[in-house]
N, C-alpha and C positions, 0 to 999 in steps of 0.2 A: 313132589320134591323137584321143585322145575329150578328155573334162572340159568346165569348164562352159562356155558359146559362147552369143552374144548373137546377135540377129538382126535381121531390118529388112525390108522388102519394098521388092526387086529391081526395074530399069526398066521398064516394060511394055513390052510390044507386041515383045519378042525372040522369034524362029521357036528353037521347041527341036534339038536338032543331038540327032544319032542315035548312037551310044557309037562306031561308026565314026569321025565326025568328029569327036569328043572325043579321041580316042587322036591326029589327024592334026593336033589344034591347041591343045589344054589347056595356058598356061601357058608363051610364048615363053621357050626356055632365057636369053635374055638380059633377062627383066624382071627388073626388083629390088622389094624388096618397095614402097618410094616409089609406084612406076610401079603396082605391084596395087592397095595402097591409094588412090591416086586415080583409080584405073578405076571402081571399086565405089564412090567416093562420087559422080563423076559420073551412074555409075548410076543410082544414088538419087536425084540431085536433077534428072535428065531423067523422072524419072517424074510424069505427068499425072491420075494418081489424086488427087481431089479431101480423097478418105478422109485420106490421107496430110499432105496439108498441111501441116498443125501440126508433125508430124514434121520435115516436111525444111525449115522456116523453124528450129527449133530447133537442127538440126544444120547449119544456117549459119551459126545466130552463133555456136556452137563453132567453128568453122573459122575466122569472125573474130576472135573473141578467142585460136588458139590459130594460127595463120598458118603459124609455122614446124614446129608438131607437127599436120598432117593425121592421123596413124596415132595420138595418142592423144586427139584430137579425134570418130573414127572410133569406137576402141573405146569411148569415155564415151559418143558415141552409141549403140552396141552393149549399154552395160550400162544403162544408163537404159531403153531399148525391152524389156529381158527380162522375158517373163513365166515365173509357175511353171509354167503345163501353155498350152497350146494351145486357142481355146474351141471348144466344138461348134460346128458346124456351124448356119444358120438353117435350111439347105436342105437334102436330103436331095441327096449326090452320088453320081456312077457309080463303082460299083464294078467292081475287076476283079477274077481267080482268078490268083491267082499259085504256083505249086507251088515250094516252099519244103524244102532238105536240111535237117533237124536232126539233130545230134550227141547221144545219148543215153549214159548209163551203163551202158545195157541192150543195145538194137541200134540203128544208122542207121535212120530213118525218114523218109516226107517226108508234110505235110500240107497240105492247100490253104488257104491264107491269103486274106481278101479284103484287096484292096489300092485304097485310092481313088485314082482318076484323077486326081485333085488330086493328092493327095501324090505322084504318078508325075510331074506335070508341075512340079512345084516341084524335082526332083531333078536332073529333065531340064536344067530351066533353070541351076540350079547348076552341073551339070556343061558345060552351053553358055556360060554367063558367067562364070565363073570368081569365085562367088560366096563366098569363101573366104580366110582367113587365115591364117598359121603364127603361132602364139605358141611362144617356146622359157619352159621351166621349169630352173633352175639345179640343178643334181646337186654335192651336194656331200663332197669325201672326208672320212674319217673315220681320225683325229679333228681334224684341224690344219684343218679345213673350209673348203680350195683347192675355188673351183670346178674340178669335172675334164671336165664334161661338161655338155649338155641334152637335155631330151625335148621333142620336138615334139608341140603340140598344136593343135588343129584348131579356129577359129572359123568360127561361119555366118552370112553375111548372109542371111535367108532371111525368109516370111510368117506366121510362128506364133510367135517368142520360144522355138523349141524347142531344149533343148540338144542340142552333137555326139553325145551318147549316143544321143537321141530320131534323128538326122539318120540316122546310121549300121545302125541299128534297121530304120527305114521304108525304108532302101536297100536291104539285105537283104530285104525283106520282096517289097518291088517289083521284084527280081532285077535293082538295080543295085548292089547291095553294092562290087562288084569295082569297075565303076566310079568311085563312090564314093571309094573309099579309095585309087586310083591315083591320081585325081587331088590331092588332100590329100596322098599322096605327092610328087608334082610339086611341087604347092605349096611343100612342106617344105624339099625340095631346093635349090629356087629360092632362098628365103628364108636357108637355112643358108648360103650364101656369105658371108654379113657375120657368123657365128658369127664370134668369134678363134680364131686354127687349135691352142691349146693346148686348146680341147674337142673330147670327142668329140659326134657329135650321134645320141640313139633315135631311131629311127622305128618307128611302132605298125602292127602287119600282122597280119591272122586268117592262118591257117595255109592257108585254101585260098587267098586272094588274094597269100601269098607264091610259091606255085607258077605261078602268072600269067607266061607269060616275058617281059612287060611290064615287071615289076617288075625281072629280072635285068637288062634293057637298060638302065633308068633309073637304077639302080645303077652301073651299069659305067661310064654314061657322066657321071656325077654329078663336081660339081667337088670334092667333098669324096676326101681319100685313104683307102683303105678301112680304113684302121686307125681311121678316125673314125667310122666309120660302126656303129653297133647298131640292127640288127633285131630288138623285140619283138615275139616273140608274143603275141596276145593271145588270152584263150580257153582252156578246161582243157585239161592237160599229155594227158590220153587222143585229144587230138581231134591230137596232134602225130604220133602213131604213124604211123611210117615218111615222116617227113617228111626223113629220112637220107639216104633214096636220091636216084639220079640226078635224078628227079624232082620231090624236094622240096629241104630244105636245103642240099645236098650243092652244087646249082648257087650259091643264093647264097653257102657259105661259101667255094666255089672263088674268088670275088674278092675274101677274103682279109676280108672282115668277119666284124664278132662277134655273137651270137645271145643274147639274154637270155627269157625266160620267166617267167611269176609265176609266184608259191607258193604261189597259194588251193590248197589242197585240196594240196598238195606232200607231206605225209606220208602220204594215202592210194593215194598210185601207188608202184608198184614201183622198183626202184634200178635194174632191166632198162630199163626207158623212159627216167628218167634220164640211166644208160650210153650208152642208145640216141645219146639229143639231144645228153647231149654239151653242157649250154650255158656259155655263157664267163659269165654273170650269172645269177643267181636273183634274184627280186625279193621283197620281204616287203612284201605292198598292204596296205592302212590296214586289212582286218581282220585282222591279224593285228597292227597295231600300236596300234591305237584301245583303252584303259583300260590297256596294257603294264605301267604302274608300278604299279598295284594288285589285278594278277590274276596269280597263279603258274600259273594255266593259259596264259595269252598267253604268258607266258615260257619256259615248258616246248615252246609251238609253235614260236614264234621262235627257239628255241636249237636244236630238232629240224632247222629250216629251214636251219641256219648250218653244223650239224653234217654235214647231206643235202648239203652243198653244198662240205667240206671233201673230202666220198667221192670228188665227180665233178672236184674241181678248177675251182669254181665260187668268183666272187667273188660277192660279196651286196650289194643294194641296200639300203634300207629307202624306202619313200616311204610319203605320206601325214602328216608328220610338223610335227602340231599345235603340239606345249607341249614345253616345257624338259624335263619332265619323261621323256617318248615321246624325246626325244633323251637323254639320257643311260644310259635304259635301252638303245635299240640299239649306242648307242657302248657298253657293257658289255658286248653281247655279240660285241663286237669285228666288228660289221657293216662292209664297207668303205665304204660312203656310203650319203648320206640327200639326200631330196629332197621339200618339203613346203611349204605357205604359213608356219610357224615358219620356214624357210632362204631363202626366196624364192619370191613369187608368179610368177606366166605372167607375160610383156612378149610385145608385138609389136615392143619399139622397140629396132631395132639398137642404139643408145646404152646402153640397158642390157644387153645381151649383151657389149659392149664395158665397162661397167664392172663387171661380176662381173671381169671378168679381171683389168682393173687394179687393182679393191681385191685381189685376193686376190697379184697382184705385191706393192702394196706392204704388206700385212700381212705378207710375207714377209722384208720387207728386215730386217736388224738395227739396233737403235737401239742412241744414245750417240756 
């Protein structure tokens, strides 16, 4: 549940909780997102950091001037505080060895990673405070462009301006990944109850943190009905191998959800793997749709993707989708929907999850 996520630094002086207690308290099934959102700005402005100051008189009078919108009060505070990268360090901090699985095209290997103890306790504390957002991004069919669906994605309140790419990166690296991404899960979950029940809602999972039987419980016990529910993999189509069995997909697709998968790299795996997965979506990510209208090469990928996808009995995405132009081409190749900042940017604000639905009601009604 990646893309781009603003950040802020977190209340001080919170005791970090051990991924034990994260699992026993991450994210009360009955909060709503309102209730998250003003958890996290109290947070913010209970913090005693001198540093900060400016900051949090700034995102006061946002909240003054925006009263009954805290949550887009929140995120303009969130985009205004983002930086491009993270800055170094003045000081020189402790490191630790973290031994790390990578997935290769050649064989599995593991390499030892240094992991700073900062960035181990920044994670920590996300995962203890519930430092976290759902944005949904609007999915739309093609070609009558009804929202039909959203994809969840993950904002950070955190101390660097680093996006959720950067957050989920160093969590892996720090061997919270799993954590990490359960909880963003939770989150998601939480938050998708004020979706309108005519979408369905993605959620973004690496292939080893689907097998987590965390993830099946949270699932099963989600308020959403499993026909709305799609689990993305995220992460190349070889790292999915045998995720079929009992102990992989096979448990989540038994409660009756649907499985989508990108398509980077989709024409150089075999139709065997494919077959294997089996997935109800293929997705076509922005590189394979980024110059579309004036490259016969992107179009011959895309078309390959649609064609790969007609074999297995797969609907097809397109996301990433900029310009008029990048939509017209995938609607030609008779793609089943599209999702991009041309269709609709991210919201955290129920109100607009709620009004995708109603414009695209009454876009639908007949005039005269």
């Amino acid at each position: 549940m990646a893309q781009e996520a603003g950040s802020f630094p977190p209340g001080g002086g919170a005791d970090h909780a051990s991924a034990e207690d994260v699992e026993a308290s991450t994210f009360p099934q009955d909060m709503t997102m309102r209730e998250q959102v003003m958890d996290i700005i109290d947070a913010i402005l209970a913090d005693s950091d001198p540093k900060s100051e400016e900051a949090r008189n700034k995102l006061r009078q946002l909240i003054e001037a925006r009263p009954d919108d805290p949550e887009g009060a929140l995120l303009e505070h969130l985009l205004e505080t983002r930086k491009a990268s993270a800055p170094e360090p003045a000081v020189p901090v402790l490191q630790e060895v973290s031994s790390v699985h990578l997935e290769s095209s050649d064989a599995a290997r593991t390499v030892t990673v240094p992991v700073s103890q900062e960035v181990r306790e920044d994670i920590q504390t996300i995962l203890a405070d519930k430092l976290l957002l759902t944005a949904f991004q609007p999915v739309h069919a093609l070609p009558d462009g009804n929202v039909v669906g959203v994809e969840a994605l993950t904002r950070f309140v955190g101390a660097d301006g680093a996006g959720a790419d950067v957050w989920f990166r160093e969590a892996a690296e720090a061997g919270l990944g799993t954590e990490l991404e359960i909880a963003a899960l939770h989150c998601a979950l939480t938050a998708a109850k004020d979706v309108p029940h005519d979408m369905y809602v993605a959620l973004n999972l690496t292939p080893a943190t689907s097998r987590d039987p965390r993830v099946r419980n949270l699932l099963a016990a989600a308020s959403l009905a499993p026909d709305r529910i799609i689990v993305e993999l995220t992460g190349s189509l070889e790292a999915l191998e045998g995720q079929t069995r009992d102990d992989g997909l096979g448990q989540l697709r038994s409660l009756g959800l649907r499985v989508a998968v990108s398509a980077s790299g989709a024409g150089f795996v075999s139709m065997d793997l494919l077959s294997e997965l089996s997935p109800d979506i293929i997705k076509l990510d922005r590189h394979l749709i980024e110059g579309i209208e004036s490259s016969e090469g992107q179009r011959i990928r895309a078309r390959a993707v649609v064609e790969l996808a007609r074999e297995v009995g797969a609907a097809v995405v397109a996301e990433g989708i900029e310009t008029p132009a990048e939509l017209k081409e995938v609607t030609a190749l008779k793609v089943t929907a599209a999702q991009g900042y041309l269709l609709g940017r991210p919201s955290v604000h129920p109100l607009d999850w709620s009004a995708w639905s109603i414009r695209a009601q009454a876009e639908a009604q007949p005039t005269g």
